[in-house]
PASEBA-1860 file (N, C-alpha, C; in nm, 3 decimals):
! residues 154
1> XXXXXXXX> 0.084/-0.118/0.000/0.000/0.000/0.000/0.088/0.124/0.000 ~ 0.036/0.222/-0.076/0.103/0.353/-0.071/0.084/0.427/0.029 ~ 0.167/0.513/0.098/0.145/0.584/0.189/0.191/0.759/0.152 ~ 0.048/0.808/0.197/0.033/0.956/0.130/0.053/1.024/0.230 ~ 0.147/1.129/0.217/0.174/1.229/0.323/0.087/1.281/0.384 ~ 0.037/1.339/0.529/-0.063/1.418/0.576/-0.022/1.526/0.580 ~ -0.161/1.627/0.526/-0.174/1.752/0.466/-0.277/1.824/0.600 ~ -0.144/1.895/0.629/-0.243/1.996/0.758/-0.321/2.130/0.686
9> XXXXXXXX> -0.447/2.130/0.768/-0.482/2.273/0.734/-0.462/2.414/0.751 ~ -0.439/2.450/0.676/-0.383/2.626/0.732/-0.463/2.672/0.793 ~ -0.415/2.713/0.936/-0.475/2.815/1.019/-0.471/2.963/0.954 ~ -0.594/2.979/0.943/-0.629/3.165/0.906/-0.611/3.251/1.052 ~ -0.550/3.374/1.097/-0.557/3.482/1.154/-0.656/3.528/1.170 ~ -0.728/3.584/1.232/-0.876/3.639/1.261/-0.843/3.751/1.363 ~ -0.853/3.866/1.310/-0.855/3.980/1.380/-1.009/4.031/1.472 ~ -0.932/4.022/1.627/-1.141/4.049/1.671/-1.096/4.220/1.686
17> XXXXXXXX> -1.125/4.316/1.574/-1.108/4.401/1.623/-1.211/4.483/1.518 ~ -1.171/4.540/1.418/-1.237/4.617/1.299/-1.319/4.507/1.244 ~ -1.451/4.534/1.210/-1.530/4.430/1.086/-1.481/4.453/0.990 ~ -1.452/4.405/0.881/-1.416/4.431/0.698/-1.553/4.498/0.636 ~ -1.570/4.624/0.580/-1.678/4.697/0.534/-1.676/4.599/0.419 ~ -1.810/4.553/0.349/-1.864/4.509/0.250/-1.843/4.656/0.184 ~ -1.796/4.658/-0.019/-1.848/4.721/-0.082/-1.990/4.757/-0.108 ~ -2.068/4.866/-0.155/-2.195/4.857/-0.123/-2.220/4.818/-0.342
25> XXXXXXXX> -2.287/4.743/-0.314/-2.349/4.659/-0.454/-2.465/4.779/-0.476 ~ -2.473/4.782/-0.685/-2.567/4.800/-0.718/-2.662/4.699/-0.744 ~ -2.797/4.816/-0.705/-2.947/4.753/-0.698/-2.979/4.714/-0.796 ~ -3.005/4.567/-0.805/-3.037/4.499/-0.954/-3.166/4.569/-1.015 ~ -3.144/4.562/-1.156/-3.241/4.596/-1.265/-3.372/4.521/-1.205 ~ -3.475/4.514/-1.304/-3.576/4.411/-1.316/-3.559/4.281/-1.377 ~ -3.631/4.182/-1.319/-3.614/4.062/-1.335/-3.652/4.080/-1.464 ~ -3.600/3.957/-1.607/-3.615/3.927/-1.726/-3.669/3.832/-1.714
33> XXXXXXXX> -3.828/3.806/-1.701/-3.876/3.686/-1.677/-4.005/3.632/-1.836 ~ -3.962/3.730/-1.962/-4.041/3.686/-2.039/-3.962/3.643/-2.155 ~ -3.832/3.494/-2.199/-3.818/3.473/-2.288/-3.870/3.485/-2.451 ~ -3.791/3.457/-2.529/-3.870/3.443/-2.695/-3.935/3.370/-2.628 ~ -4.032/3.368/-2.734/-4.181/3.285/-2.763/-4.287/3.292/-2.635 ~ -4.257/3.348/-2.552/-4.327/3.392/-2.451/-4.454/3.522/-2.547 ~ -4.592/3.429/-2.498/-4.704/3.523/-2.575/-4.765/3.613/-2.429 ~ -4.778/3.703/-2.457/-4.812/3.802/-2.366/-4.928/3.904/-2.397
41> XXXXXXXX> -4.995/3.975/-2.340/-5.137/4.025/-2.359/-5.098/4.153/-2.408 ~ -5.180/4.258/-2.469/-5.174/4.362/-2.552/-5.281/4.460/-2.421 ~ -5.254/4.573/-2.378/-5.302/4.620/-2.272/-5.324/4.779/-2.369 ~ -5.342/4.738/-2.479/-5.406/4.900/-2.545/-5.511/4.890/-2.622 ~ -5.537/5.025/-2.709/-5.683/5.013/-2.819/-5.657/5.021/-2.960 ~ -5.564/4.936/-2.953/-5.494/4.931/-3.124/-5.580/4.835/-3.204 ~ -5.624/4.672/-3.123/-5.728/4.620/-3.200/-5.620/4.462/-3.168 ~ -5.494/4.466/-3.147/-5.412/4.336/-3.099/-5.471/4.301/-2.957
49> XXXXXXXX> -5.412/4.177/-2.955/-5.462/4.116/-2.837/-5.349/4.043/-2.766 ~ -5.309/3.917/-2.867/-5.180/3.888/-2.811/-5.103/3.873/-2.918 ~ -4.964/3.892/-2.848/-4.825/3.897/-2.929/-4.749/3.766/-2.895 ~ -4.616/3.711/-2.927/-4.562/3.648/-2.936/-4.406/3.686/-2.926 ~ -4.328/3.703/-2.863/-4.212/3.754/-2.861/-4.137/3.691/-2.950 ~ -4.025/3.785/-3.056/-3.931/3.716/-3.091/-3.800/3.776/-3.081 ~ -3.792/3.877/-3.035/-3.625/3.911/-3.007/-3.669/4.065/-2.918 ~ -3.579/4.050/-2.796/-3.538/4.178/-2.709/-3.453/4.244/-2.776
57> XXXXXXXX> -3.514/4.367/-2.823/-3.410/4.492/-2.864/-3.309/4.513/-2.715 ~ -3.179/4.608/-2.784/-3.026/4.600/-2.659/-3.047/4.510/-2.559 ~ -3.080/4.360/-2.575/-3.031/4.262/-2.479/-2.888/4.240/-2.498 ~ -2.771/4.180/-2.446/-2.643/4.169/-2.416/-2.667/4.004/-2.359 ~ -2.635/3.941/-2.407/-2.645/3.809/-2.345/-2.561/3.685/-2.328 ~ -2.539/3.567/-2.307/-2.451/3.444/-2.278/-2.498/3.375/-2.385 ~ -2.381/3.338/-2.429/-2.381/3.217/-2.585/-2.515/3.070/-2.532 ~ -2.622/3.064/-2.604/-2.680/2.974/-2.562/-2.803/3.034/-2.480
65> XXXXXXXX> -2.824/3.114/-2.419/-2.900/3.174/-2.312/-3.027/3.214/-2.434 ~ -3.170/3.204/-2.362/-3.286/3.235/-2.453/-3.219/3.407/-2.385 ~ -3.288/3.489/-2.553/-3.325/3.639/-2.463/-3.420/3.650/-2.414 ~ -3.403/3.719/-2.271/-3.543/3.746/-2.186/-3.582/3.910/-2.168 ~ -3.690/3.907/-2.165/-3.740/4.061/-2.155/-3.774/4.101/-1.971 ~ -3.796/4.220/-1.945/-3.849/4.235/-1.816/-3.934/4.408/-1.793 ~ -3.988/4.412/-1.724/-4.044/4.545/-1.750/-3.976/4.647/-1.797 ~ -4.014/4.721/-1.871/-3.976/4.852/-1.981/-3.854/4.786/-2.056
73> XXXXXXXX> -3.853/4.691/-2.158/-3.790/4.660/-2.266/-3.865/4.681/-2.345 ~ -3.770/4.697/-2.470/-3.852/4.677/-2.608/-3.863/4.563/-2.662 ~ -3.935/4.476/-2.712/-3.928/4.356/-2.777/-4.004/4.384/-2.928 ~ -3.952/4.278/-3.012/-4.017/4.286/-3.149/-4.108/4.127/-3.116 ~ -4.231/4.151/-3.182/-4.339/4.022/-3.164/-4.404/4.035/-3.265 ~ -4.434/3.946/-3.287/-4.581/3.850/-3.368/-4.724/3.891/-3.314 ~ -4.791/3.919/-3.360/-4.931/3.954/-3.336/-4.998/3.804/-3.368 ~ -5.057/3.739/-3.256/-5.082/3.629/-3.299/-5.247/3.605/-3.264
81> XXXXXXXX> -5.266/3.700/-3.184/-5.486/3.701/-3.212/-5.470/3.866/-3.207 ~ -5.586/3.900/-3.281/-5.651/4.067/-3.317/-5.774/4.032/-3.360 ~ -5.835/4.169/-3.325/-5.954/4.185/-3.395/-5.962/4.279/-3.536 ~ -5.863/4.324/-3.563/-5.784/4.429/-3.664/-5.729/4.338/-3.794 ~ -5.660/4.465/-3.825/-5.542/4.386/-3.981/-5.442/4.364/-3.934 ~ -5.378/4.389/-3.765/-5.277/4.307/-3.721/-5.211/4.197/-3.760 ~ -5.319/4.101/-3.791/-5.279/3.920/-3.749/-5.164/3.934/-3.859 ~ -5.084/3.831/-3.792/-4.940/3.782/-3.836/-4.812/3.923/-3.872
89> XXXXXXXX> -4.858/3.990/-3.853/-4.756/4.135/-3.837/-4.667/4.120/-3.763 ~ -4.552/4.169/-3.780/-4.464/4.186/-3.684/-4.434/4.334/-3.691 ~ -4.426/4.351/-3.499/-4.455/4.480/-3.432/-4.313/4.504/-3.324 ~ -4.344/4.620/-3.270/-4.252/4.665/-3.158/-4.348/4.680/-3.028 ~ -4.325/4.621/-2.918/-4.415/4.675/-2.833/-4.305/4.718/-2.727 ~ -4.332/4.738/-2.556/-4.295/4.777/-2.429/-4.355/4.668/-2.367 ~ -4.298/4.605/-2.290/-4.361/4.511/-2.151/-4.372/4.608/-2.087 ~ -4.516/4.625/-2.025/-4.558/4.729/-1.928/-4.547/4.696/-1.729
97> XXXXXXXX> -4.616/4.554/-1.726/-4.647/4.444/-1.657/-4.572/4.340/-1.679 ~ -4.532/4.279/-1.558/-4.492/4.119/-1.540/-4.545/4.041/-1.429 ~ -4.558/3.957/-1.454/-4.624/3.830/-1.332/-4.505/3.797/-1.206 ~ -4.398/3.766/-1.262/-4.249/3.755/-1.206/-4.230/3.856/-1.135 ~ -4.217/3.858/-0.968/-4.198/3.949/-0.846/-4.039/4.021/-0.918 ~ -4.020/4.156/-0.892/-3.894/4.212/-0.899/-3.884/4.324/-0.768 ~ -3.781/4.360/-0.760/-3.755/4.417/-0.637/-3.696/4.587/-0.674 ~ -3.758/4.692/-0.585/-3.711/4.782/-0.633/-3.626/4.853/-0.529
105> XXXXXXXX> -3.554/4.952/-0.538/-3.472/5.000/-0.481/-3.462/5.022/-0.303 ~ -3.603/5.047/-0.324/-3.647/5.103/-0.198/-3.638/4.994/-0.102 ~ -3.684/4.871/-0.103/-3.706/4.763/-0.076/-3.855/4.709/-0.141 ~ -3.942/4.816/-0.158/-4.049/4.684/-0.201/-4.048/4.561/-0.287 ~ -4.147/4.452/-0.339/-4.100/4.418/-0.419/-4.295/4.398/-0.482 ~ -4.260/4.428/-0.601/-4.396/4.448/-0.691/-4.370/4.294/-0.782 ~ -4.538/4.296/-0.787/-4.611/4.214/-0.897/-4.727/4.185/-0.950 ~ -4.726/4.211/-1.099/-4.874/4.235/-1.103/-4.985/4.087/-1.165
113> XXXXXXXX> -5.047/4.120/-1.179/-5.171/4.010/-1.224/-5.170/3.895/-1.356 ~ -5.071/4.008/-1.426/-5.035/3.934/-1.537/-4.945/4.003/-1.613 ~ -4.875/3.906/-1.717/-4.796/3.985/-1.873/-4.877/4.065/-1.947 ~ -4.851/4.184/-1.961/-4.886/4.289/-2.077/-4.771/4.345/-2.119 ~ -4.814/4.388/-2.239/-4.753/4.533/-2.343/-4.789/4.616/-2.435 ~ -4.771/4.712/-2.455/-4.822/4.808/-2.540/-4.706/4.824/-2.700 ~ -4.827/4.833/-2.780/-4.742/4.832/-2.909/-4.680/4.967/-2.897 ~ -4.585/4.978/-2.977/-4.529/5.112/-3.025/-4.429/5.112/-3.154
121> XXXXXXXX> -4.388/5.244/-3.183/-4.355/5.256/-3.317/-4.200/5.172/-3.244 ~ -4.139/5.200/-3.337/-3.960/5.171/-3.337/-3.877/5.299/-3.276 ~ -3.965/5.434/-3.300/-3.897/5.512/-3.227/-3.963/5.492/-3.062 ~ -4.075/5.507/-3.034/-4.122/5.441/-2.888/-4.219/5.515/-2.870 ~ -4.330/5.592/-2.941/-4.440/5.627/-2.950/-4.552/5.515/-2.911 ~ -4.646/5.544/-2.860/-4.744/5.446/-2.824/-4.838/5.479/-2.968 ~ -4.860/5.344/-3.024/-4.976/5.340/-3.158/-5.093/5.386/-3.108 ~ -5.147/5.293/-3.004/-5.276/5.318/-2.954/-5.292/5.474/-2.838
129> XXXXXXXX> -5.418/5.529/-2.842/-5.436/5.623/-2.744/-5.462/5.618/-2.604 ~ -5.509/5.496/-2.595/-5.558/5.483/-2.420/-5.455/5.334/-2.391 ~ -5.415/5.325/-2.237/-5.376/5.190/-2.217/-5.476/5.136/-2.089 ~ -5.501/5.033/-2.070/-5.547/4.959/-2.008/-5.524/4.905/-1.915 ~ -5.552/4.949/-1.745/-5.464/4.875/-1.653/-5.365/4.968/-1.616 ~ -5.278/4.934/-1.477/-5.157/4.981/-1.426/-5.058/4.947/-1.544 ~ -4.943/5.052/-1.538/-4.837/5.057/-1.563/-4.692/5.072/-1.496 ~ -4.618/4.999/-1.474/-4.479/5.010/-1.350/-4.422/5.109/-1.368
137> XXXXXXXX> -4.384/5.185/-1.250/-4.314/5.263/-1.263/-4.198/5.305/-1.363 ~ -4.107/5.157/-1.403/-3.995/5.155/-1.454/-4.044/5.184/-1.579 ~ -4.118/5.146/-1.637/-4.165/5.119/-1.808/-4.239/5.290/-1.797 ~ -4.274/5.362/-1.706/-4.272/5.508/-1.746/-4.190/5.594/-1.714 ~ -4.094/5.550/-1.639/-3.981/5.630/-1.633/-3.890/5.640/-1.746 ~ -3.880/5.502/-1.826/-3.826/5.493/-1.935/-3.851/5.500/-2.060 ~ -4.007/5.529/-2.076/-4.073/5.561/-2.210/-4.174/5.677/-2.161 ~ -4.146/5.810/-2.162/-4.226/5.924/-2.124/-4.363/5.914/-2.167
145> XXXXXXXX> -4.356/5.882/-2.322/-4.458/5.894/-2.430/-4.558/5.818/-2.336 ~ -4.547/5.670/-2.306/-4.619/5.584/-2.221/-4.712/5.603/-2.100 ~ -4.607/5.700/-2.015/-4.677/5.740/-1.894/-4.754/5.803/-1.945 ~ -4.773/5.897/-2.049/-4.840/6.017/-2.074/-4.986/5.969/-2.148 ~ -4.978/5.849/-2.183/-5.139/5.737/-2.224/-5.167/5.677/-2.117 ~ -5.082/5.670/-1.987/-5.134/5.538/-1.885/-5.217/5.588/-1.763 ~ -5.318/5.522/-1.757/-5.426/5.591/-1.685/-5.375/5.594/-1.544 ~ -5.343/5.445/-1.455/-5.233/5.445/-1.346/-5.115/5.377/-1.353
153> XX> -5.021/5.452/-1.289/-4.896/5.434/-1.259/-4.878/5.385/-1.120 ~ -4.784/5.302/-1.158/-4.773/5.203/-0.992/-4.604/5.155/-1.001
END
């Protein structure tokens, strides 16, 4: 039989005197909890109903990783039920709403009832005139035009 040297463990130093200050971390974004192909509800009066995601505009992502959206992104989608000349179009909308809890600065942490979004142009105009339902804070802080159609803000 071979015989293997014994390997002591290093004793660490432990100072009881000063704590080590933690750097203070930034406050994460919003959760990205609506991959491609994730169909999500249309919360305006354009005449769409539901969309179909197929690519997050400025996502940055990991080789392999689906892109995911999260409140106030832009995504490009599929119009996949309307009552309009929508059907089978492909559009730009805003996730307004997410189902997926996110946490905001303050400490709260919000979630709403369901996935919505509002269409909009490519520059970020809202198509429709009225929206339907709360809108998150984040998705009107980041699209003015939006807040300025959304009946409440939350």
């Amino acid at each position: 039989m071979v015989k293997y040297p014994k390997v002591e463990a290093k004793k660490r130093k432990v100072s009881i005197g000063k704590k080590a200050k933690l750097p203070k971390m930034k406050p994460l974004g919003v959760v990205r909890a609506l991959p491609v192909g994730a169909n999500i509800g249309i919360s305006d009066n354009t005449g769409a109903r539901i969309i179909q995601i197929i690519s997050v505009l400025r996502y940055k992502g990991v080789r392999g990783r689906l892109p995911s959206a999260g409140v106030g992104d832009m995504v490009v989608a599929s119009v996949k039920r309307c009552t309009s000349e929508f059907k089978k179009e492909i559009v730009h909308a805003v996730v307004i709403r997410q189902k997926k809890e996110y946490r905001r600065p303050e400490g709260i942490h919000v979630k709403f009832e369901d996935n919505a979004a509002v269409l909009v142009t490519p520059e970020g105009d809202p198509r429709g005139s009225d929206i339907k339902g709360p809108v998150a804070k984040e998705a009107a802080e980041r699209w003015p035009s939006i807040a300025g159609a959304a009946s409440i803000i939350i």
